[in-house]
C-alpha positions, 0 to 999 in steps of 0.5 A: 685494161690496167690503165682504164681505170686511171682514165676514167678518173681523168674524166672525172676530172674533167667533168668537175674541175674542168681540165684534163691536164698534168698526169691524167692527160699522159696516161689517158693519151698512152691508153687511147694510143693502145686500145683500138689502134692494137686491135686494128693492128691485129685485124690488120695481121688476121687479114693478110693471112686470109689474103696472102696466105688462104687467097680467100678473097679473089676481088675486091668485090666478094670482099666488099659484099661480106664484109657490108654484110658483116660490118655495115648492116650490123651498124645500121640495125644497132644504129637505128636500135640506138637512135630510137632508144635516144634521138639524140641527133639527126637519124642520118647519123646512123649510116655513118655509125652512131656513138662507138658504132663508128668503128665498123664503117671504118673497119669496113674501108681498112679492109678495101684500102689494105686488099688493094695494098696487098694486091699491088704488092707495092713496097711496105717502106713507101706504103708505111711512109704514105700512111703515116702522113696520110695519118697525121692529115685525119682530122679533115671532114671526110664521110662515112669515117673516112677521116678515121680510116685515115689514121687507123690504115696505118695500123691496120697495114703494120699489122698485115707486115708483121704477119707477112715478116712473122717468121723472121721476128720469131727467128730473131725473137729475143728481149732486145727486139721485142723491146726496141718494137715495142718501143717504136710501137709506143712511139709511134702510137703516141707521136702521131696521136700528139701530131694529130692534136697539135695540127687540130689545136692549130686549125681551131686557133685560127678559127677553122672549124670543120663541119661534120660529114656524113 
């Protein structure tokens, strides 16, 4: 929230002077690399209490049902809401989730893949490991914000472990461990983010354009 502000201005910059280098481009990726990627992180830990601890969904179906009803019927209604008020693009825009409305579908398929994972109870370093990658690959077209479910798993899995391991960070809980976490979080956040932008800058220099899906 603090550095909201700082972002905001760096857009400005961008509007007026055309680029969004030097130190507004630093503060404004820090900022990006906290904001959703924290709150996936923490629906991620809310998720596996209800799975693992509170066993409130038994198939992958009942979950699917609530959470299209929760999730996916709210982004169309809204979606069409917006799309009326703008038409700025193509309707069908809206089963995918128009402007920030793209979050939902993709929270949506966080909560399957992750019910899968935690099912299979496969080892968290190998599934860790595989998301990581998988993240660094997002930008390729996928629809119904399945490229960005590609990266934000990552996250929305970390945040199941840290519930599943809560009482031994608790048990070990002091300013050095807090620190190194939090240290390897910012790491984490913001190396996949530049790992991201250089692999999409490196595409587009050799003139691979991806068609947007839906």
């Amino acid at each position: 929230m603090l550095l909201h502000p700082f972002v905001e201005l760096g857009k400005l910059r961008l509007i007026f002077v055309g680029n969004f280098t030097g130190g507004y481009k630093w503060i404004a990726l820090f900022s990006r690399a906290f904001r959703l990627e924290a709150f996936v992180f923490v629906s991620g830990y809310v998720f596996a209490m209800q799975i693992i601890q509170k066993n409130k969904f038994t198939s992958v179906i009942e979950l699917a049902k609530s959470k299209f009803i929760r999730l996916i019927i709210p982004c169309w209604i809204f979606g069409l809401v917006y799309w009326l008020m703008f038409r700025t693009t193509s309707p069908i825009v809206i089963l995918k989730g128009i402007g920030h409305l793209w979050y939902l579908p993709c929270l949506f398929w966080c909560f399957l893949f992750a019910f899968f994972l935690y099912k299979k109870k496969w080892n968290e370093k190998f599934v860790v490991l595989s998301l990581l990658i998988i993240s660094a690959i997002s930008f390729l077209p996928l629809p119904m914000q399945l490229n960005r479910t590609m990266y934000y798993l990552l996250f929305f899995y970390l945040g199941g472990c840290a519930w599943k391991y809560s009482n031994v960070l608790v048990a070990k809980a002091n300013f050095k461990t807090i620190s190194v976490l939090f240290l390897l979080f910012v790491i984490l956040l913001v190396g996949v983010n530049l790992f991201k932008e250089y692999s999409i800058g490196l595409i587009s220099s050799h003139g691979i354009i991806f068609k947007e899906q839906y």
